[in-house]
C-alpha positions in Angstrom: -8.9 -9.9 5.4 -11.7 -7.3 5.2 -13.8 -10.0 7.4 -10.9 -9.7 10.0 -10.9 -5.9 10.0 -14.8 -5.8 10.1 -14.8 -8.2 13.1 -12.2 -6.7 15.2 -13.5 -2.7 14.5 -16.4 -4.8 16.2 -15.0 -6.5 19.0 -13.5 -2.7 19.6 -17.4 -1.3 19.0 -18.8 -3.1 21.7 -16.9 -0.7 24.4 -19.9 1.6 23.6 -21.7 -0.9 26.1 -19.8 0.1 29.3 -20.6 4.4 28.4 -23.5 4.5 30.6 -22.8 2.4 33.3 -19.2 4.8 33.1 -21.1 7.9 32.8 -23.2 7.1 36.2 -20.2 5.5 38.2 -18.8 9.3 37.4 -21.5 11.4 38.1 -23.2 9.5 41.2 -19.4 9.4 42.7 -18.4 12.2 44.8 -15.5 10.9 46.8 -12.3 12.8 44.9 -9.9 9.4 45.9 -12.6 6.9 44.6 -13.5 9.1 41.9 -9.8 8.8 40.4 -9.0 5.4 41.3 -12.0 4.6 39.1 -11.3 7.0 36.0 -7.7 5.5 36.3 -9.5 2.1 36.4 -11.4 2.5 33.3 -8.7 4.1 31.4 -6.6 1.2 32.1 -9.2 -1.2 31.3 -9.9 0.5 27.8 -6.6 1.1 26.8 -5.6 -2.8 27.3 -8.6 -4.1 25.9 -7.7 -1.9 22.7 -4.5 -2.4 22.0 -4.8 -6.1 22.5 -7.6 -6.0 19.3 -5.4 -3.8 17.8 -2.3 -5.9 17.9 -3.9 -9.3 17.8 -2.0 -11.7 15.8 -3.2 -15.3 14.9 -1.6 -18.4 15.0 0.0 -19.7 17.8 -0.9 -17.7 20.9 2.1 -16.7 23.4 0.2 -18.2 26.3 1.6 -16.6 28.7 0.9 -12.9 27.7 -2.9 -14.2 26.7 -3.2 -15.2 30.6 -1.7 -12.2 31.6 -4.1 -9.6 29.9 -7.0 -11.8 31.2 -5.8 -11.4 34.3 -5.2 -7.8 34.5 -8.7 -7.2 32.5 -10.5 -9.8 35.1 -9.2 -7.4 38.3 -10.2 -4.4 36.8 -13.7 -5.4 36.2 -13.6 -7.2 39.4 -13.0 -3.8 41.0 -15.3 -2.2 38.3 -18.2 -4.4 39.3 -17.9 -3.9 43.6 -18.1 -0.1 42.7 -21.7 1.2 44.3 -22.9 3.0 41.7 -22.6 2.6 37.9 -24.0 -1.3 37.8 -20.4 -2.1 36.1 -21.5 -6.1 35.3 -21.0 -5.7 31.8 -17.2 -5.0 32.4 -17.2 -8.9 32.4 -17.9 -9.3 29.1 -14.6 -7.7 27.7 -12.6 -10.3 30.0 -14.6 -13.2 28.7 -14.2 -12.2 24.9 -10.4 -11.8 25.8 -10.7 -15.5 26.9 -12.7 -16.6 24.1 -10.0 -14.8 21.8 -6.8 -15.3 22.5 -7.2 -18.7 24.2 -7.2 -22.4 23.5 -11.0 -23.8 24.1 -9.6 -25.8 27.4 -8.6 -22.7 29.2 -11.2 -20.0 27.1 -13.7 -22.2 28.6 -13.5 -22.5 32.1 -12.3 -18.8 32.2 -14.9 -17.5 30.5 -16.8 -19.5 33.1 -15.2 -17.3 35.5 -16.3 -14.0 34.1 -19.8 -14.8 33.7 -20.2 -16.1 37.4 -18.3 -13.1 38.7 -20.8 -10.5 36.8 -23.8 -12.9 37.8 -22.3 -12.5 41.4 -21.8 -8.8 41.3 -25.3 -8.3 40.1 -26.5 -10.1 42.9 -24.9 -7.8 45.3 -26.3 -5.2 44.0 -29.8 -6.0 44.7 -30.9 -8.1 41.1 -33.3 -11.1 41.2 -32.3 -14.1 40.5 -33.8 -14.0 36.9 -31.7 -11.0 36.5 -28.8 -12.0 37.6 -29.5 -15.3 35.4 -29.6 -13.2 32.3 -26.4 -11.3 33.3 -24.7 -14.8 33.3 -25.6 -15.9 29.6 -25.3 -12.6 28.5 -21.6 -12.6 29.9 -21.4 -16.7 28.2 -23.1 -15.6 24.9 -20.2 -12.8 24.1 -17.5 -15.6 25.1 -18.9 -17.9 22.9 -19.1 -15.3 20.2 -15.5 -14.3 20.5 -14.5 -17.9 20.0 -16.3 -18.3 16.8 -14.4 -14.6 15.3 -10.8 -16.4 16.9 -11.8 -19.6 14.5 -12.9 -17.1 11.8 -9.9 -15.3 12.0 -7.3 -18.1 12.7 -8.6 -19.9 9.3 -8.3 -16.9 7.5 -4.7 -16.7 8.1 -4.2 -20.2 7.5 -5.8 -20.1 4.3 -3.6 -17.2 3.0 -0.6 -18.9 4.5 -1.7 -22.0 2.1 -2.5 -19.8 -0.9 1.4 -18.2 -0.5 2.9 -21.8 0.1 0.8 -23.0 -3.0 2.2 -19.9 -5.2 5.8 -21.0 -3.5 5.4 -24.4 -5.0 3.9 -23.5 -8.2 6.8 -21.7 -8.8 9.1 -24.5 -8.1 7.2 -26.9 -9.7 7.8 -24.5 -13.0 11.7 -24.3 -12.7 12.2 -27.7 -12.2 10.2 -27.9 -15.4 12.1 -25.7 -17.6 15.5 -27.5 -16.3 13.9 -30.5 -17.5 13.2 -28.8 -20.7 16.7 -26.9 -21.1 18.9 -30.0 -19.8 17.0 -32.1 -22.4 17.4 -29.7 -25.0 20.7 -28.4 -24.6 22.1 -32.2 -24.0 22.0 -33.7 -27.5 22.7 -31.0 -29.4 26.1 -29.8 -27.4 26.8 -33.7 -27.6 26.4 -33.9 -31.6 28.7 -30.2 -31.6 31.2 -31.6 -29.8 31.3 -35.0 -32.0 30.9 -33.0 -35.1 34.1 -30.6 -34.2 35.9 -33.7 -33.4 35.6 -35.2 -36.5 35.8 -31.9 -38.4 39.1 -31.6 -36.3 41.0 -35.2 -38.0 39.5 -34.2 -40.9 40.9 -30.8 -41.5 44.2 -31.9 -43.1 43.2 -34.9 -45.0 39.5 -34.4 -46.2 39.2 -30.6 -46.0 35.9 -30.4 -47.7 34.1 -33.1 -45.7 35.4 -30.9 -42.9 34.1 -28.2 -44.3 30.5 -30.2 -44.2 30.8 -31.3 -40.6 31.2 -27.2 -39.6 28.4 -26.2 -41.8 26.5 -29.2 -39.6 28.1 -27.6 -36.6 26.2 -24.4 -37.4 23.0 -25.9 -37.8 22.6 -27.8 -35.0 23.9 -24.4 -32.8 21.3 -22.8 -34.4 18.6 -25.0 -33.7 19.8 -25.7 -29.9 19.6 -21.6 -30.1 15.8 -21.8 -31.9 14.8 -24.4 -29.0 16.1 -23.1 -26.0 14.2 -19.3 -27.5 11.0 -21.8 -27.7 11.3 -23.3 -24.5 11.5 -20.0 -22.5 8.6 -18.5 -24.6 6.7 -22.0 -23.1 5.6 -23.2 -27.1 8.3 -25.9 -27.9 6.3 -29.1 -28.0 8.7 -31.5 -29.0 7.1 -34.6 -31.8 8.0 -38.1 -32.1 9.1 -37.9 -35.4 11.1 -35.1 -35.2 12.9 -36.6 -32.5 13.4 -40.3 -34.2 15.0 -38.3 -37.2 17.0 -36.2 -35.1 17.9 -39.4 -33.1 19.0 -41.1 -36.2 21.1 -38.3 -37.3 23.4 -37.6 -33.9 24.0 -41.1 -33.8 25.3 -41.8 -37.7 27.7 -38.4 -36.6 28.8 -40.5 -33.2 29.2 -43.6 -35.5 26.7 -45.5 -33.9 24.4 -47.7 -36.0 21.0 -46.9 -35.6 17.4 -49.4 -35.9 14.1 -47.6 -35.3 11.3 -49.5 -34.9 7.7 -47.7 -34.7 4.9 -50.3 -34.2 2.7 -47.7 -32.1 0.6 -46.6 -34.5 -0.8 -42.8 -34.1 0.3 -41.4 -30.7 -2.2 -39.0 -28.6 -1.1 -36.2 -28.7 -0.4 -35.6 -24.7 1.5 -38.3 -24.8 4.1 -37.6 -27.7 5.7 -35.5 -25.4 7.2 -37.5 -23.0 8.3 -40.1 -25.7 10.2 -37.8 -27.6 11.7 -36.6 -24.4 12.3 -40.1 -23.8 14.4 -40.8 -27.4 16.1 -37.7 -27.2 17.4 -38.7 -23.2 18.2 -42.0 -24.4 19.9 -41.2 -27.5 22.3 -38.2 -25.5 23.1 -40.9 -23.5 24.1 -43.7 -25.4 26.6 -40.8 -27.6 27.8 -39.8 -24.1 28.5 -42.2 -22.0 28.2 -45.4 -23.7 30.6 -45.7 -26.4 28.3 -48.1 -28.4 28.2 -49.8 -31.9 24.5 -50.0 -32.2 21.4 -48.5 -30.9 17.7 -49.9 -30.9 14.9 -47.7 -30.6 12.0 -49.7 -30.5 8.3 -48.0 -29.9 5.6 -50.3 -29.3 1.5 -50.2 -28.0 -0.1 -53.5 -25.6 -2.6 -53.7 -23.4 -3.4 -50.1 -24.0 0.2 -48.9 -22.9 3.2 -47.5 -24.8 6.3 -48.2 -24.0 9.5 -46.7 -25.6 12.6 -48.7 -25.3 16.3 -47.6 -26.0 18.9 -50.1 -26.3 22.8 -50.1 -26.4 26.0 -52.2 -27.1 27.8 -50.1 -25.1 29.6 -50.1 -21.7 26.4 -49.7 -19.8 26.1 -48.1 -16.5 24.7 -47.7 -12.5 21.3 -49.4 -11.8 18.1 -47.6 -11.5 17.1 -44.2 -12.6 20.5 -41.8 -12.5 21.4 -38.4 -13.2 19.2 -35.2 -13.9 18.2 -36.1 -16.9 16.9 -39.6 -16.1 15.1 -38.4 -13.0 13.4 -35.3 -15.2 12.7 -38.0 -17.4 10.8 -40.4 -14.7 9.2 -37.1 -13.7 7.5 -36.9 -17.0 6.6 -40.4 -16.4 4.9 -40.3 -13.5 2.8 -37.0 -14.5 1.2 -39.0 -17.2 0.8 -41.8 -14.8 3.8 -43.9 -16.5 7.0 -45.7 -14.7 10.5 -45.2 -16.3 13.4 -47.9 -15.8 17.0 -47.5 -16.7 20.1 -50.1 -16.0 22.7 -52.3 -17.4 21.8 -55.3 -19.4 22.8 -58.6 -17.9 25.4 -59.1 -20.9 26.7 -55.6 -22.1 24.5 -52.4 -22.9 22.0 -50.3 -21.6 18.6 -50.0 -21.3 16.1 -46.9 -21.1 12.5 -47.9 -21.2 9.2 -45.9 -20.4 6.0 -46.9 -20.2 3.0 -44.5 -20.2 -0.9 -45.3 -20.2 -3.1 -43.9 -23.5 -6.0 -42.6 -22.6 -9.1 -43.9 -22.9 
């Protein structure tokens, strides 16, 4: 932004051009009519050519007021330039960097064009060679061109703050959509295994009273660790382990009544990847005590072909084809960061199936 301050304090600066041909149009004039239509002239022309620098804005150009300042800045310097006295060619040159400015190349062009013929002309009439008259024209040209460079400076540094805000924008999307990943996946299970816990706490009040009494003490712990978790998550350390995740699995589902066969043939897991399989056991475990209403559940973990692949089975009901709900998609989103593919749908027989796959690293 400093660049765009620098170079329009500049574009402004070069007024200090027109001062002596101004101060001789002044003092060489001595008729009182001419003399104020000109000081009215130049005000005119100084005060538009300033506040358009002033208030320039860029992006996409109102077209129509661009042409119009053009055109009222092209007159006066046309009137400017026929004065006598004052050799007023350079007037031109503020027209042309308006053109070169504020305009598209396909009209900044041939307009600019304009200006540096009509300064070239006007020299002429006053008595300048050729050569001069020559020089006048690229001089006129040169300042377009130069203008047209500061309009690209300027409109790319725009653009490039407008993409550093959308990039902040969608950083900070990206981030809550993570942490609802995080607290749906974390909040899931453990509100699951409460519920079950309280149920069966519940039937048991009245004819087992200290097996109840077990279940609520269970009820506390697993509140408390859902509590511990969530207080990790939004610090940003929770990093959730495989293990940790295969005993917790085993442990929800003995409470739903669901039998339970873990089968771990992966060997050590890289560390970047344990992640998303935990993730994936916990997702798949929640939903086989939710929704399935299952006898058994398979967890098998296995490495080929330099891929892992988790796989979480049911007995149960099973459910929609494809990838559904928040958790499933958060859970494909994982996937895919780690370059990975998740899949999720009925069995043809009865049960469910949850299975991701995720490259290790080489």
């Amino acid at each position: 932004m400093t660049a765009v301050r620098l170079s329009k304090a500049a574009s402004i600066g070069t007024l200090v051009i027109m001062v002596p041909s101004t101060v001789g149009l002044f003092t060489r004039e001595s008729d009182p009519l001419f003399l104020a239509l000109d000081a009215v002239a130049v005000l005119v022309f100084v005060t538009v050519y300033v506040a358009t620098f002033l208030r320039l804005v860029w992006g996409p150009q109102n077209l129509r007021r661009a042409l119009a300042i053009w055109v009222t800045i092209t007159i006066l310097a046309t009137y400017l330039t026929s004065r006598p006295f004052g050799r007023m060619e350079p007037s031109h040159i503020y027209a042309a960097v308006i053109a070169g400015a504020m305009l598209p190349l396909r009209y900044a062009v041939p307009l600019a064009f304009i200006n540096a013929t009509l300064a070239a002309a006007a020299g002429l009439a006053a008595g300048s060679s050729l050569t001069v008259a020559f020089v006048i024209w690229a001089e006129v040209a040169l300042f377009a061109v130069l203008a047209m460079m500061l309009s690209y400076l300027w409109s790319t540094v725009y653009a490039l703050r407008a993409a550093r805000e959308e990039i902040a924008r969608l950083a900070v999307h990206e981030e809550r959509l993570r942490f609802s990943r995080d607290l749906h996946d974390l909040v899931g299970r453990s509100l699951s295994l409460i519920a079950l816990k309280s149920e069966l706490s519940n039937r048991l009040l009245t004819t087992e009273p200290d097996r109840a009494a077990g279940e609520m003490r269970d009820v506390e712990r697993v509140a408390r660790d859902a509590l511990r978790e969530v207080r990790e998550a939004v610090t940003g350390y929770r990093q959730p382990t495989l293990a940790s995740e295969l005993a917790g699995a085993r442990a929800a589902l003995a409470a739903a009544g669901v039998e339970c066969y873990v089968e771990q043939k992966a060997g050590a897991v890289p560390t970047d990847l344990e992640s998303v399989l935990a993730w994936t056991v916990r997702e798949g475990v929640t939903n086989v005590i939710r929704h399935s209403h299952a006898k058994r559940c398979d967890i098998r973990i296995t490495r080929a072909n330099g891929r892992i692949s988790v796989v979480v089975v049911d007995d149960g009901h099973g459910g929609r084809e494809g990838v559904e709900g928040s958790g499933l998609r958060g859970l494909a989103e994982r996937a895919a960061a780690r370059g990975g593919t998740a899949q999720a749908g009925p069995l043809p027989t009865a049960g469910f199936s949850l299975r991701v796959t995720v490259p290790v690293p080489a």
